[in-house]
C-alpha positions in Angstrom: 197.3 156.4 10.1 196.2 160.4 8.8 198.6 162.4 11.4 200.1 159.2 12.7 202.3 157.5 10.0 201.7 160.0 6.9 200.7 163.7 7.1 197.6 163.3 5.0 195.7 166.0 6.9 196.4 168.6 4.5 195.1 166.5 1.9 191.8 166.1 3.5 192.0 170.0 4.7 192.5 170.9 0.7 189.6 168.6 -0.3 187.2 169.5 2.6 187.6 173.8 1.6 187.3 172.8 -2.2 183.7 170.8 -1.8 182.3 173.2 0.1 183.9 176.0 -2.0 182.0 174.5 -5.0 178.5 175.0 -3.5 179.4 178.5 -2.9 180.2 178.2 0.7 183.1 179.0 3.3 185.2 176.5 4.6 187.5 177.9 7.5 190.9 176.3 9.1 189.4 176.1 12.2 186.3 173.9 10.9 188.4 171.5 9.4 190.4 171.0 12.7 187.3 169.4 14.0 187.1 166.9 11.6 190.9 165.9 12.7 190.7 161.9 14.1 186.8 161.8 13.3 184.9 159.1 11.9 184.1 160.0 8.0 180.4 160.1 8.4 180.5 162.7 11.4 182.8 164.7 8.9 180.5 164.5 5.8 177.8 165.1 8.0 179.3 168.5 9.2 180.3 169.6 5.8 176.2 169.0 4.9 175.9 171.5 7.9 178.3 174.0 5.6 176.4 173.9 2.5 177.3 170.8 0.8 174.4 169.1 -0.7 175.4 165.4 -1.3 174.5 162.6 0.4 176.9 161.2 3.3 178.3 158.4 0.9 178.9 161.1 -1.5 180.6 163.1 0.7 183.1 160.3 1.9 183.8 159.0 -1.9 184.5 162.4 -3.2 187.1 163.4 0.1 188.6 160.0 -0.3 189.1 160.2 -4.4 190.9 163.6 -3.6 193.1 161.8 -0.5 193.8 159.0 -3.1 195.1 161.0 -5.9 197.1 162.8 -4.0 198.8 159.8 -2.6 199.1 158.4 -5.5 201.4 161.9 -6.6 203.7 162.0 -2.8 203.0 160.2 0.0 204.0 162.8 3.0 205.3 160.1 5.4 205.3 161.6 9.4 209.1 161.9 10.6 210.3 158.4 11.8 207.2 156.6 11.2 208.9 154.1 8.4 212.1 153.6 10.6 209.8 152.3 14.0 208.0 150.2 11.6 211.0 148.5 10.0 212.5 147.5 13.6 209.1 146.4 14.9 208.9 144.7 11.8 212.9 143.5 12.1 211.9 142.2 15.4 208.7 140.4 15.2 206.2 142.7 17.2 202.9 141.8 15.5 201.1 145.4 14.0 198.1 146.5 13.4 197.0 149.9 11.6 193.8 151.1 12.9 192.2 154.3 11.0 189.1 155.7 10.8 189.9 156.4 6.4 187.7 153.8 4.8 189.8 150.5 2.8 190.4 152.0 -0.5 193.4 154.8 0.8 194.5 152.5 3.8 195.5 150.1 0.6 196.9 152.7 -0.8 199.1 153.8 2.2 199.9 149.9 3.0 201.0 149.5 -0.6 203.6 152.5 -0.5 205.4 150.9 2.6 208.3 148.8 1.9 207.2 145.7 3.7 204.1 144.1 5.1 204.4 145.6 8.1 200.9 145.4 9.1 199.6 142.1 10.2 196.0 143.3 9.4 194.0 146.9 9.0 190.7 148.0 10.8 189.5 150.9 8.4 186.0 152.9 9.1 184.4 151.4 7.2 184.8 148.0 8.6 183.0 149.5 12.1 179.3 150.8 13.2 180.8 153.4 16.0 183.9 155.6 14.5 186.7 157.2 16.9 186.1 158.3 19.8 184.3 154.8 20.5 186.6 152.3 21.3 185.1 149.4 18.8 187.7 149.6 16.4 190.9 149.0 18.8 188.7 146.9 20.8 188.5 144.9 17.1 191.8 145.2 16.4 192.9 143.9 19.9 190.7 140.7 19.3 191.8 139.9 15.7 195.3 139.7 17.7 193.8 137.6 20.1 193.0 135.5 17.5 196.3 134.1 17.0 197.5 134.4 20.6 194.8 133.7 23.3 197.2 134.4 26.1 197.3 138.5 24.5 195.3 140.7 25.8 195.1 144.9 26.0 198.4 144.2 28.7 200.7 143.7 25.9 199.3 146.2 23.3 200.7 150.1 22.8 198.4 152.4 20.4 199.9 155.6 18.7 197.6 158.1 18.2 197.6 161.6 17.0 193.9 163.1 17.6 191.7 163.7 20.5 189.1 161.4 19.0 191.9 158.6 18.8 193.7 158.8 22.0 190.0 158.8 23.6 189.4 156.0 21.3 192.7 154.0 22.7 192.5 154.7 25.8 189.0 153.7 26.0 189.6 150.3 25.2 192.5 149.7 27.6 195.5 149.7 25.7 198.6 152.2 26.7 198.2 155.3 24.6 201.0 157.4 23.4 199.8 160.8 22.0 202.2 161.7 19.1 200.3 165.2 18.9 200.6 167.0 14.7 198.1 169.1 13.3 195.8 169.8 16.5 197.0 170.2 20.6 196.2 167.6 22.5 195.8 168.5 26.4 198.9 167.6 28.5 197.1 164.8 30.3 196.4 163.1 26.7 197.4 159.5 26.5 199.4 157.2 29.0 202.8 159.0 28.0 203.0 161.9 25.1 206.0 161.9 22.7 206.7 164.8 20.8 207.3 162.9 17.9 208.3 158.9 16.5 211.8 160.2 15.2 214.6 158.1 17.1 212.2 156.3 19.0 212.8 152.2 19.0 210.8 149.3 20.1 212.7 149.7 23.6 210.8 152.7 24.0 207.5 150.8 23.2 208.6 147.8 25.6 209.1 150.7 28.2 205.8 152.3 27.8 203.9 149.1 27.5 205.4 147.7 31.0 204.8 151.3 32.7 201.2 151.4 31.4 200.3 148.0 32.8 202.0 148.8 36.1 200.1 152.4 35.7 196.6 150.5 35.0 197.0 148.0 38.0 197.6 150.8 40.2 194.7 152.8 38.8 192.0 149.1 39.1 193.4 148.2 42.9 193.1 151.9 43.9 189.2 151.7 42.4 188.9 148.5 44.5 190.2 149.6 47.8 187.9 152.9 47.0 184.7 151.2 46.1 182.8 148.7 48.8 182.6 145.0 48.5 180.3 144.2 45.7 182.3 145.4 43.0 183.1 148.7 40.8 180.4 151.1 40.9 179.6 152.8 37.8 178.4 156.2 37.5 
């Protein structure tokens, strides 16, 4: 969602330097680029490191009040975002959002869209192991299932901004496009990297989800040829 559909990073950047800044300490750009794509509690517990002195829960209401508020005055939708979602959306592809910001400001960005685009939302606070783990794709993937027991990672594409999130989709199987924003991501990020979502249709998704399956089968018979008979061998 943050760096993916809406450009909330500043938001959190501005909140994260004025927290610290009231307990008298520094916060620089290049500390809050390591929060980008992390779970909240690894955030809070790095701003702790930087001098804030609240608890964790704290930490994570007072970021998210500021995120809120500031929603609540412009939300900075990501270029094309809103026009994928309407054809996917036109076109029946079931959606998912899948963000590490806790329910309250996921409700908040859900509410702004035009339609009910999103079938259903795994937030972080709905998870025990935040991004880079792979439990809440993994989650979302089987909610889908859910409905449709013939679905499985196959058929799923993830957009992801973040390192943590890529590592996060990719991790649980489904083709990853990295739509990279407020931090690099290294060239071999993701199944396939899009600059960004503007002009990009629900061919292009079709197109990535068929190569990534063809691109994982490749990858699972080359381990089997590799590996001797008894299965995968895991290091």
């Amino acid at each position: 969602m943050d760096g993916t559909i809406v450009d909330t990073e500043p938001y959190w950047m501005a909140a994260e330097h004025a927290l610290v800044a009231s307990y008298g300490g520094t916060w620089s750009h290049e500390q809050a680029l390591q929060l980008v794509g992390q779970s909240l509690d690894y955030s809070a517990g790095l701003l702790q490191k930087a001098g804030v002195q609240m608890e964790i829960r704290e930490i994570i209401d007072s970021l998210t009040a500021s995120v809120i508020a500031n929603i609540r005055q412009e939300v900075p939708w990501r270029p094309g975002a809103r026009e994928l979602l309407d054809e996917l959306h036109a076109e029946g592809v079931r959606c998912a959002l899948v963000t590490m910001s806790e329910a309250p400001l996921a409700r908040e960005i859900v509410a702004s869209l035009a339609k009910p685009y999103f079938e259903f939302v795994v937030t972080g606070d709905t998870v025990t192991q935040g991004k880079p783990h792979p439990e809440a794709y993994l989650r979302a993937v089987a909610l889908l299932q859910a409905a449709d027991p013939e679905l499985d990672v196959r058929h799923c594409v993830a957009l992801e901004d973040s390192v943590p999130g890529v590592a996060a989709a990719m991790a649980s199987g489904v083709t990853t496009i990295a739509v990279p924003h407020i931090t690099p991501l290294p060239p071999d990020a993701g199944t396939f990297t899009w600059d960004s979502l503007a002009g990009r249709t629900v061919a292009d998704l079709n197109a990535a989800a068929s190569a990534g399956a063809l691109r994982n089968e490749q990858v699972v018979a080359g381990l089997s040829e590799a590996t001797p008979a008894g299965g995968i061998s895991h290091g």
